[in-house]
C-alpha positions in Angstrom: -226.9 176.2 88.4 -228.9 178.3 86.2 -229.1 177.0 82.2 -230.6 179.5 79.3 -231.3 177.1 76.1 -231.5 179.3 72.7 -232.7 177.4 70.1 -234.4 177.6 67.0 -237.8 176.5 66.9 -240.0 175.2 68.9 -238.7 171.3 69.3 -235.0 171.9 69.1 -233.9 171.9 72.4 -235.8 168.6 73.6 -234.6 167.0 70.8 -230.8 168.0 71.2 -230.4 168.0 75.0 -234.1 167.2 76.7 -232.5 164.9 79.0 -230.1 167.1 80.3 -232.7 169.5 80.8 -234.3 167.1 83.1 -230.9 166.5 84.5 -230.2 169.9 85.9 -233.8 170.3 86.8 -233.8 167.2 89.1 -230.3 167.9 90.3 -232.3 171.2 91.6 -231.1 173.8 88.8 -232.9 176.0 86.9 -233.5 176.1 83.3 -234.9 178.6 81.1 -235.6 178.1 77.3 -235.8 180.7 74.7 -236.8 179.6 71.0 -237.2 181.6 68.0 -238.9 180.1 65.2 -242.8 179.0 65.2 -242.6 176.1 63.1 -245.8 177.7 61.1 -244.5 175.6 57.3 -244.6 172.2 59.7 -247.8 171.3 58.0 -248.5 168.5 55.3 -251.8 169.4 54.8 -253.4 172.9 53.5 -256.1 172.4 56.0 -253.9 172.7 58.9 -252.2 175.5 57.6 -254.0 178.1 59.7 -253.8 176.2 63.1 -250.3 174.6 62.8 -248.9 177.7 64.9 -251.0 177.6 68.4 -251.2 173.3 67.8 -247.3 173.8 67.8 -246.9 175.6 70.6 -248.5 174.5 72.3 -247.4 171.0 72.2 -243.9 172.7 72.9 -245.5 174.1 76.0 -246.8 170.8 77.3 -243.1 169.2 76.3 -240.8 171.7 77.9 -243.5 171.6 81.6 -242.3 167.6 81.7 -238.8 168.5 81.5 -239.4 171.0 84.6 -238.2 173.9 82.4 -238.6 177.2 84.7 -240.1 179.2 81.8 -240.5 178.6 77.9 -240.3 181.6 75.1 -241.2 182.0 71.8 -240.7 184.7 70.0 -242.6 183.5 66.8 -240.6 183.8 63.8 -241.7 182.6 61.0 -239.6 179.5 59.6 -237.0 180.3 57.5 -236.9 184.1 59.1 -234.9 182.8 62.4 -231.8 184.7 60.9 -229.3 187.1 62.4 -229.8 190.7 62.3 -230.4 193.5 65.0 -233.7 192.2 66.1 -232.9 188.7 67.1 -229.6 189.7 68.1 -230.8 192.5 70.5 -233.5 189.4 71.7 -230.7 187.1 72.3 -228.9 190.0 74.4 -232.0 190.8 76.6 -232.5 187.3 77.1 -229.0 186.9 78.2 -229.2 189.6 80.8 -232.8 189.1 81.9 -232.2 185.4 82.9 -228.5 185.6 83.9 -227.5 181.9 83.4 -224.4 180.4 84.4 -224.4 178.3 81.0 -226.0 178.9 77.7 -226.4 176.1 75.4 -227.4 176.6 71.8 -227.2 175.4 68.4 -223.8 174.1 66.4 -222.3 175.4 63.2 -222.9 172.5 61.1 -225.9 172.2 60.4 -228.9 174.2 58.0 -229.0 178.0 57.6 -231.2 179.1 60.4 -229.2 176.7 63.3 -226.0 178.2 62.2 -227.9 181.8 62.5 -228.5 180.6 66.3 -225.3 179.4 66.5 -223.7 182.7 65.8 -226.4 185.1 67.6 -225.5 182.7 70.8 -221.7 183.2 70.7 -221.9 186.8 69.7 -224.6 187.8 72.3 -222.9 185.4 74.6 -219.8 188.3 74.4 -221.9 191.2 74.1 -224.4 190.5 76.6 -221.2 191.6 79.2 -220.9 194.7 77.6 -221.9 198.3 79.1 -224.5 198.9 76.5 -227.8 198.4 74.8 -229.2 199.2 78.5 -232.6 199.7 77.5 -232.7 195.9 77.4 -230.9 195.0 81.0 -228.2 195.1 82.8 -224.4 193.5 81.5 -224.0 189.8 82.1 -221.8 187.2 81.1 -222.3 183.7 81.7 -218.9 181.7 82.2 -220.1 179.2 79.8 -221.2 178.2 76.7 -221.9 174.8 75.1 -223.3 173.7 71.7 -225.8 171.0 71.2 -226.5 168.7 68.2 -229.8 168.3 66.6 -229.5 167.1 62.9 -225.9 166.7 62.4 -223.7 165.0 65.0 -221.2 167.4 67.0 -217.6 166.7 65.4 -215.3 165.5 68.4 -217.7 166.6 71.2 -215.9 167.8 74.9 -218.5 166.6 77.2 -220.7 163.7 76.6 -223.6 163.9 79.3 -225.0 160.5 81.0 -228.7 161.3 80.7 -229.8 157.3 81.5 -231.8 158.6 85.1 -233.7 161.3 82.7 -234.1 159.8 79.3 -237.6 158.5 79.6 -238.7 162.3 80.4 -236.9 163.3 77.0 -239.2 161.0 75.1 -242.4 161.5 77.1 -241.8 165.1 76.1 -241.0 164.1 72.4 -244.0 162.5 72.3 -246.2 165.8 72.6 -245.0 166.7 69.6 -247.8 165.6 66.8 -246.0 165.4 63.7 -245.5 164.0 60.2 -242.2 161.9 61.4 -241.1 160.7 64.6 -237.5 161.6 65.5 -237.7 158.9 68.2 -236.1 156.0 66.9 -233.4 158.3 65.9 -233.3 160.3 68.9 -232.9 157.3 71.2 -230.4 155.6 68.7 -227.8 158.5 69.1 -228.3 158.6 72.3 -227.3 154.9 72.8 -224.3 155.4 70.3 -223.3 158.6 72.8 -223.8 156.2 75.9 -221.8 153.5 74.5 -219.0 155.8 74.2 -219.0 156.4 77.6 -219.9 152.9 79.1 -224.0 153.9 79.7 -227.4 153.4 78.4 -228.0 156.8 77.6 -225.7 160.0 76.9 -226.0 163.6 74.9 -223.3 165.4 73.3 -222.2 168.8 73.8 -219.1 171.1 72.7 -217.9 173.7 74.7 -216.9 176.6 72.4 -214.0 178.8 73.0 -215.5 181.9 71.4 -214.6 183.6 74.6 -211.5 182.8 76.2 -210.9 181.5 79.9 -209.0 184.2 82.2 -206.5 182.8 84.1 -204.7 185.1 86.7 -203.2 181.9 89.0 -200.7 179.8 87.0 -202.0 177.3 88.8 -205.7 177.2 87.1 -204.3 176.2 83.8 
């Protein structure tokens, strides 16, 4: 199975679905993660202002090569620029088409303004990525998936909850690179035991798989 992430900055996919990131890589898949913003305002300090970029990245660099991640992106948007327009949308497309994953899993709709952006540039380059177009940027694919991940806001009435107990201690060893003001830790492993308890394990991450795309069904018998 090949997984493309899309997410907004640099920490948003360990933090919504690290551990099944390290799932799928020790289950012998291959994921690929593709972030837009830089996370240059995560600073509490002026002094730091000028080095918060490549301390940030790299930290997400070091995070995303203990998941086992097959590659990690950045495109470096500023914060508060990760927004949806031709660039990123054309950026989502070719990333689409040149990694040609099964699944994509990106942001959700409720949450802030620029994970709602992601949300949208996923689903719609999720359709458009299929089309005969745009070819200076690759060749059509469609991946027959797409799920959405939580990272502020819990997913309303999720359709898969993911036992992530055998990989959870490689999501926080990869949360721990991340040097920052506050640690999401506590809170990260919390939901995770709420998600778990729902299904009867230590450790579980939600997901929601959207129907922006319907499911084509030629045999009856599929439905």
């Amino acid at each position: 199975m090949k997984v493309l992430i899309m997410g907004g900055h640099l920490d948003d996919s360990v933090l919504a679905v690290g551990a099944t990131i390290a799932k799928v890589v020790k289950s012998g898949g291959q994921v690929d993660v593709v972030c837009f913003g830089h996370s240059d305002e995560d600073f509490a300090d002026v002094s730091d202002k000028d080095t918060v970029v490549d301390r940030l990245v790299s930290q997400a660099e070091q995070a995303h090569e203990i998941l086992g991640v097959n590659s990690f992106t950045c495109f470096h948007y500023p914060d508060y620029a990760v927004q949806e327009n031709r660039e990123t949308y054309r950026l989502c497309i070719e990333s689409i088409r040149k990694h040609q994953p099964d699944i994509i899993i990106s942001h959700y709709w409720a949450e802030y303004f620029q994970h709602r952006a992601m949300a949208r540039l996923a689903c719609d380059s999720w359709w458009q990525a299929g089309w005969a177009c745009s070819a200076d940027i690759g060749k059509p694919w469609t991946a027959r998936a797409l799920y959405h991940f939580e990272v502020v806001h819990p997913i309303p009435e999720p359709t898969e909850i993911v036992d992530v107990s055998d990989a959870f201690d490689l999501k926080i060893k990869a949360l721990e690179c991340f040097e920052s003001g506050y640690s999401f830790t506590e809170q990260v492993e919390t939901r995770a035991r709420y998600l778990g308890s729902t299904i009867g394990v230590r450790y579980a991450e939600a997901l929601k798989k959207s129907a922006y795309l319907p499911r084509t069904v030629t045999n009856i018998e599929d439905l």
